[in-house]
C-alpha positions in Angstrom: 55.0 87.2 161.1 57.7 87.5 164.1 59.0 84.1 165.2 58.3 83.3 169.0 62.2 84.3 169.9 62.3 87.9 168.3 58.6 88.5 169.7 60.1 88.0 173.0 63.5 89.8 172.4 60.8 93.1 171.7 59.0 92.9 175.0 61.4 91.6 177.2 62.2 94.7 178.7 57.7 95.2 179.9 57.8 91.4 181.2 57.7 90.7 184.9 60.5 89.7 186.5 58.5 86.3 186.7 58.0 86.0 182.9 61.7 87.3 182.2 62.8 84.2 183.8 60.9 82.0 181.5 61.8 84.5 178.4 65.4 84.0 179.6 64.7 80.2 179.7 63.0 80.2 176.4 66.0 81.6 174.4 68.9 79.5 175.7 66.6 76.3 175.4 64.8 77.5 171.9 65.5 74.3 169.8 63.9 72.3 172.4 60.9 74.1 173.2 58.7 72.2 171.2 59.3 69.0 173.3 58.1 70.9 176.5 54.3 71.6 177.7 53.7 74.2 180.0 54.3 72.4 183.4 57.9 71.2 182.5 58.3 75.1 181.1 56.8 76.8 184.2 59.4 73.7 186.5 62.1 74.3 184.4 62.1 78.1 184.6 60.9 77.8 188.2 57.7 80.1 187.8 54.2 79.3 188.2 52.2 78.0 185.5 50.0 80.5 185.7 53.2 82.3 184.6 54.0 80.8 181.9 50.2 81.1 180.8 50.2 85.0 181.3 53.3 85.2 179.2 52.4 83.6 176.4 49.0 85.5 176.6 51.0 88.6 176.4 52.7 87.0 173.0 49.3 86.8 171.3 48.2 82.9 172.1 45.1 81.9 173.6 47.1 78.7 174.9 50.5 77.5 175.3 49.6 74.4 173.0 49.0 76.9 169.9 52.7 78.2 170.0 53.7 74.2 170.0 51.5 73.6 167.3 52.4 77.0 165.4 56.4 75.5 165.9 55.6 72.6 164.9 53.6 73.6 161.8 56.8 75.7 160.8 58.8 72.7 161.6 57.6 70.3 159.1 57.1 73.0 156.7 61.2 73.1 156.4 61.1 76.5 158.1 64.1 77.3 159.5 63.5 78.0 163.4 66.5 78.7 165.3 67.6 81.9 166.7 70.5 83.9 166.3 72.7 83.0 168.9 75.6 80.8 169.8 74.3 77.1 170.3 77.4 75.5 171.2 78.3 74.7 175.1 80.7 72.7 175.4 79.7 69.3 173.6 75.9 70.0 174.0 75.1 70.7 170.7 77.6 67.6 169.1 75.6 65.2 171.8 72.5 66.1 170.9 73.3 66.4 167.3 74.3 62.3 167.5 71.4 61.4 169.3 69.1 63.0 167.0 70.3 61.6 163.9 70.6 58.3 165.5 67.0 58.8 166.2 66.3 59.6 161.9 68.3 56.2 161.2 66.4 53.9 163.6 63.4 55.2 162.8 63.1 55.2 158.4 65.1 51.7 159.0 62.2 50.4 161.2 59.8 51.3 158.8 61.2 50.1 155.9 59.5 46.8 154.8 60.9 44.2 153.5 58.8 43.6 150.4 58.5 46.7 148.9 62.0 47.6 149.4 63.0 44.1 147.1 60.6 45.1 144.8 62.1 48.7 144.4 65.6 46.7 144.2 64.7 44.4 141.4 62.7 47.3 139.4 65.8 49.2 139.1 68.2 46.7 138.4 65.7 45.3 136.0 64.2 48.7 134.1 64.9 49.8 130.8 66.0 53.6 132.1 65.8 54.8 135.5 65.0 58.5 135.9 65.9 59.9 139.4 64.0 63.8 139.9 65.1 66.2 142.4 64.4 69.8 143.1 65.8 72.2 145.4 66.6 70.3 148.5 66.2 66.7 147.1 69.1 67.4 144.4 71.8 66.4 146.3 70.2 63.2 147.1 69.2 62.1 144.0 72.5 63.2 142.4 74.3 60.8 144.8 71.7 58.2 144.0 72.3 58.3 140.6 76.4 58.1 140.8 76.3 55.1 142.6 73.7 53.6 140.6 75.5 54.1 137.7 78.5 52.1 138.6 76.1 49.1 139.0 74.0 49.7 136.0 74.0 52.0 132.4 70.7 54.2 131.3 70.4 56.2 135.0 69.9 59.9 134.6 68.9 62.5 136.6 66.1 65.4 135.5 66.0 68.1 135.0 68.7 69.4 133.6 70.1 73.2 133.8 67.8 75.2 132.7 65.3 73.1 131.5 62.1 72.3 131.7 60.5 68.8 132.6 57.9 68.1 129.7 60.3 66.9 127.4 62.1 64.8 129.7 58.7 62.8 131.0 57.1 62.2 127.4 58.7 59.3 126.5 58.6 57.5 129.7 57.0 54.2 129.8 55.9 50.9 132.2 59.6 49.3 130.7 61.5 52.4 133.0 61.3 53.3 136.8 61.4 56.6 138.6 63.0 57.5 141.3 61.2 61.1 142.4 63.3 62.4 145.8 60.7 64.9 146.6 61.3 66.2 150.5 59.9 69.4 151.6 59.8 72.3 150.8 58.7 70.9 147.4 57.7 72.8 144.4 54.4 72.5 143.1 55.3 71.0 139.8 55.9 67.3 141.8 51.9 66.6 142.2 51.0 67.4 138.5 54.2 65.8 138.1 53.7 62.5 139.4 49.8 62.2 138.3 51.5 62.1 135.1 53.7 59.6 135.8 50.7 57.4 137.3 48.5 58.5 133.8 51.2 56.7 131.8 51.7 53.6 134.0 55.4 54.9 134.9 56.6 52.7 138.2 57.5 55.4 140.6 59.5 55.4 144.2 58.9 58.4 146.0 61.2 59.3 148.6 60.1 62.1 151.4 59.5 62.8 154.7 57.0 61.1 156.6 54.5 64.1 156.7 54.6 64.0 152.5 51.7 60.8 152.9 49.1 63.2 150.9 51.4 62.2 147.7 51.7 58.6 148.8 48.8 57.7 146.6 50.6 58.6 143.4 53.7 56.6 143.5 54.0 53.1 143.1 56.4 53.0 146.0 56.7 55.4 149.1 59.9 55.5 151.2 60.5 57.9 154.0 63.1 59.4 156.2 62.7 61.9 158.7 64.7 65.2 158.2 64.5 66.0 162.2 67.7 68.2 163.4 68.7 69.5 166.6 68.7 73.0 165.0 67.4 75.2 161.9 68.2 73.1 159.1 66.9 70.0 158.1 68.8 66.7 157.9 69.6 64.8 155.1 72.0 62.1 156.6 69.0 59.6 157.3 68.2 60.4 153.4 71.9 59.7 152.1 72.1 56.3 154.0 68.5 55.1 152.0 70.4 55.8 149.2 73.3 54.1 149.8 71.4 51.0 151.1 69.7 51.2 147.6 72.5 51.9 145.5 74.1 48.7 147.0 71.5 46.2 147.2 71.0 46.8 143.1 74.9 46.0 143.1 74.2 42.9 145.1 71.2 42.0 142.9 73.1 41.4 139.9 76.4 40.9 140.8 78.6 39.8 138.2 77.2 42.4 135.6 78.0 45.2 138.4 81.4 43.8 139.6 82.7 43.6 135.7 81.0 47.5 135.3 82.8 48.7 138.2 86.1 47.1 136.6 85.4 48.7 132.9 84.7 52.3 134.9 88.3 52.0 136.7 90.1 51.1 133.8 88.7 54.0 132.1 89.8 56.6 135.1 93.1 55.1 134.3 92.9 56.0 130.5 91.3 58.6 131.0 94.1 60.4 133.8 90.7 61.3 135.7 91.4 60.4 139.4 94.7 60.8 141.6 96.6 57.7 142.0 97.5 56.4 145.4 
């Protein structure tokens, strides 16, 4: 199916001059169309709304709310949505960049409680092995999460590995470890089945997601989100990096004297070891 933008780009030249202004309008303000409804369009083009409804008509919508909802739909899906074209003018895009991500931060820190979050803290300081999963978009994330809990704590790995498959790696998993299962969207299927199986053998789980993944709350011990919002076509992980980070450090914090005289063991060895530049 055409996105909105190139479905305009194809009849543009049979539009009114009326409707070209809000086609024109459209494509230089694409990213933030979604936050509009067909008033502030048909104001901010400086047509009619009757205008605005006629176009949109002509695109194949009964309403102007079923192209928001179709954008949105793709949205949350992880579907990239912007068009090909120069978003940069002048600081526009950097502003609105910052104020965005701002916006992910203040948000997944105003809903994380306080409770859970210590019990997640103490489970892996505490666990036998901590497993951190992620697929596709998540294995960035729970790659960093695992590097910086492993200068706190020994028995962190990540799964799967190259190339293999996730059977083995789950078999053996028991009540005594933790999981850490960074699951954001576009996920692949395996992650239900996945963490069912997880719940079947009494596994403590913390999923982490995006607030629209609460249909998979149900089978993790622990649920944290961040939202992945972005100003353009590809979603965020900054808000992601920074849970993390907060949890990487709070385990430090938790048992402090066995992290501090890890992290001391670990530099001595990058000295022996001729593994990092010296300053």
């Amino acid at each position: 199916m055409q996105q909105l933008d190139e479905r305009l780009r194809a009849c543009y030249s049979q539009l009114s001059v009326q409707e070209q202004r809000v086609a024109a309008f459209i494509m230089d303000h694409f990213d933030d169309l979604i936050s509009y409804n067909s008033v502030e369009l048909a104001r901010l083009s400086g047509v009619s709304k009757a205008t605005v409804s006629r176009l949109f008509k002509r695109l194949g919508y009964d309403r102007y709310k079923e192209m928001r909802e179709e954008l949105r739909e793709l949205r949350q899906s992880g579907m990239p949505l912007a068009e090909n074209r120069d978003a940069v003018q002048g600081n526009t895009l950097l502003a609105r960049h910052y104020k965005q991500e701002m916006a992910n931060l203040t948000q997944w820190v105003n809903t994380l409680e306080a409770q859970p979050f210590a019990d997640v803290v103490s489970a892996l300081g505490s666990a036998r092995r901590v497993v951190i999963l992620g697929l596709r978009n998540s294995a960035p994330v729970a790659l960093h999460l695992r590097q910086q809990l492993l200068q706190s704590r020994g028995g962190v790995s990540l799964i799967p590995q190259p190339g293999q498959t996730l059977a083995e790696e789950v078999v053996d998993l028991a009540p005594e470890d933790c999981v850490v299962a960074v699951a954001f969207r576009r996920r692949p299927r395996v992650i239900r089945p996945l963490l069912a199986q997880l719940k079947k053998q009494n596994v403590p789980v913390l999923l982490i997601s995006e607030p629209q993944a609460s249909g998979l709350a149900g089978l993790a011990r622990w649920h944290f989100t961040t939202p992945l919002d972005s100003v353009s076509a590809f979603d965020s992980y900054s808000g992601a990096m920074s849970l993390v980070n907060l949890l990487a450090n709070a385990v430090l914090h938790s048992t402090l004297s066995e992290g501090r005289q890890r992290i001391h063991h670990i530099a001595a060895l990058y000295g022996d070891l001729e593994e990092l530049e010296q300053r």
